[in-house]
C-alpha angles and dihedrals in degrees: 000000000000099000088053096058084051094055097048084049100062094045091052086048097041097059102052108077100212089058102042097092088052093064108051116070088222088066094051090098087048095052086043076051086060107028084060095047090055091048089045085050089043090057095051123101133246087258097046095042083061099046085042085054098044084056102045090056088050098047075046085058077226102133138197091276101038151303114329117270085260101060087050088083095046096052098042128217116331092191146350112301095016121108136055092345097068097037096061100073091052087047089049095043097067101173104169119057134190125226120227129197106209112175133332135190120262085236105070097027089114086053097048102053080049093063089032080062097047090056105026097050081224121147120246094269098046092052089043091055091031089062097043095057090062132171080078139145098242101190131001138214094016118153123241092255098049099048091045092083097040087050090049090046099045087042087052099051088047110271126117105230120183125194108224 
């Protein structure tokens, strides 16, 4: 009869997924994971529960005005007019850039730190490590305008430089 109930238990357990980690005993160190992330969320404060929040939709790629241009697809249209159609024209107009620092010759490594400084607002240290571990975003969200003359400059002086 006991053994009945158990394994009524388990089957109960087993198909709701919520519960299905906490019935394995393999899963016991993945249920102490999360038992100590929720202690860890419980001992922030109100502050840091907002900014922990803030960051978590972000690392979801969800926004302030809605889910990111790539879950669209997952979740389907809510509506007429809604989906792929009206994501396209934000994908096509790509305003900020990132400037990536590919390569660049032993030679003018001293030269090009120098110029790294002048548009980064880095110390001489930071640029210095920042080049050699290249290959390295240099500077992001730049506008086109702005990055052409930093791409002309860093290319001059013998890096390959791209805009992504």
């Amino acid at each position: 009869m006991r053994s009945k109930a158990l394994i009524r238990l388990v089957t109960v357990a087993t198909s709701n997924p919520i519960s299905r980690p906490l019935c394995t005993a393999a899963a016991a160190t993945g249920t102490q994971k999360l038992e100590r992330i929720a202690d860890q969320l419980l001992d922030l404060t109100k502050i840091e529960r907002h900014d922990y929040g803030i960051l978590f939709r972000h690392k979801m790629g969800l926004h302030r005005y809605g889910p990111a241009i790539s879950a669209t697809g997952l979740s389907g249209s809510s509506g007429p007019g809604s989906g792929s159609a009206d994501a396209k024209p934000a994908a096509a107009e790509k305003t900020a850039f990132d400037i990536k620092l590919e390569k660049f010759e032993a030679a003018a490594k001293i030269k090009i730190i120098k110029e790294v400084r002048s548009f980064t607002d880095l110390g001489l240290k930071e640029a210095k490590d920042l080049v050699e571990k290249a290959p390295v975003v240099l500077k992001k969200g730049v506008t086109k305008d702005e990055a052409n003359p930093i791409l002309e400059k860093l290319k001059e002086l013998g890096a390959t430089v791209v805009l992504e």
